[in-house]
N, C-alpha and C positions, 0 to 999 in steps of 0.2 A: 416315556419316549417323547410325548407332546412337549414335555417341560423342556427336553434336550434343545428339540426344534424351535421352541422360543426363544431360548437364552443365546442360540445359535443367531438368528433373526437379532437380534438386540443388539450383540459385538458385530456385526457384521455392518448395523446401519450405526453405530457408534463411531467405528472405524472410519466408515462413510463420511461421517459429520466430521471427523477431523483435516482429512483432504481436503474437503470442500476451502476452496480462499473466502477469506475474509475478504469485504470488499468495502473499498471507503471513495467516496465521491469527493472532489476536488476541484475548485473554481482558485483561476488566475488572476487577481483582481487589480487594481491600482492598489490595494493596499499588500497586494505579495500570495501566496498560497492560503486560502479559506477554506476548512479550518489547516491549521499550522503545525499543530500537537495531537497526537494519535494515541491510546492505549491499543498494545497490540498484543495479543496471546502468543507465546511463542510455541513455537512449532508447527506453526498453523501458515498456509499458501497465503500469499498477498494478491490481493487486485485492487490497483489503484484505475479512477476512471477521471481524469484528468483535462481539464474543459480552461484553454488560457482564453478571455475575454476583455484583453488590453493590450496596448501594444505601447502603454506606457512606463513599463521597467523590465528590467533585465530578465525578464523571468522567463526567458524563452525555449529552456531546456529544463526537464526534471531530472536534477542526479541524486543519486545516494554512491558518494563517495568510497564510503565499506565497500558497497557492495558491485563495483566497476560500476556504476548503471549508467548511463547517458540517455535519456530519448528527448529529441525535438517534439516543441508543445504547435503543431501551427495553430493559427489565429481560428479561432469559434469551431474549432473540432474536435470533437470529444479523441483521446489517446487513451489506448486500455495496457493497462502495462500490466505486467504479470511478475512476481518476484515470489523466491520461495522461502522458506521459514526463514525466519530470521532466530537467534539465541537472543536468552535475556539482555538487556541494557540499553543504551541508548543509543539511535540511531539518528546520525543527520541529514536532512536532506535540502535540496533547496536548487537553485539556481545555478550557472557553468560559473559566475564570476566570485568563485571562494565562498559559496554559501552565503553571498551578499543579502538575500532575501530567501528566508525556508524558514522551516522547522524541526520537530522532533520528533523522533517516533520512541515511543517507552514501552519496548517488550517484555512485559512481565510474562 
């Protein structure tokens, strides 16, 4: 019976740890989003925590195109954005002006 209530306890907080977002910290710099390229698990919740610190390019909105996203970056404020799994393959993101300045996110 004890062993049931372990293995029980185990799937339960396994389960747990998949829900849980992933979460990746982002700075808007003069040189464009740092870091740019992402390794992402898929199936797994996103939280981007998104910090623009220039106000010298484009990079005034975060989209992920696939995914409708749009959110305005204001200046020296951190934006929590929250996105949910994504499927394998590549994902681009970046800036409102045709992805002028972004990157990639690679869900394996």
């Amino acid at each position: 019976m004890k062993m049931i209530i372990v293995l029980m306890a185990l799937v339960s907080t396994v389960a747990f740890a998949k829900d849980k977002p992933a979460e990746y910290t982002v700075a808007v710099t003069d040189n464009g989003f740092e870091p740019s390229n992402f390794k992402v698990q898929a199936g797994v919740p996103l939280t981007f925590k998104i910090t623009r610190k220039t106000n010298a390019t484009c990079a005034r909105e975060f989209t992920v195109p696939s995914q409708k996203l749009k959110v305005d970056l204001p200046l020296n404020k951190e934006v929590v954005i929250k996105m949910a799994a994504l499927p394998k393959g590549e994902v681009k993101f970046g800036c409102a002006m045709d992805l002028m300045i972004g990157g990639v996110m690679n869900v394996q």
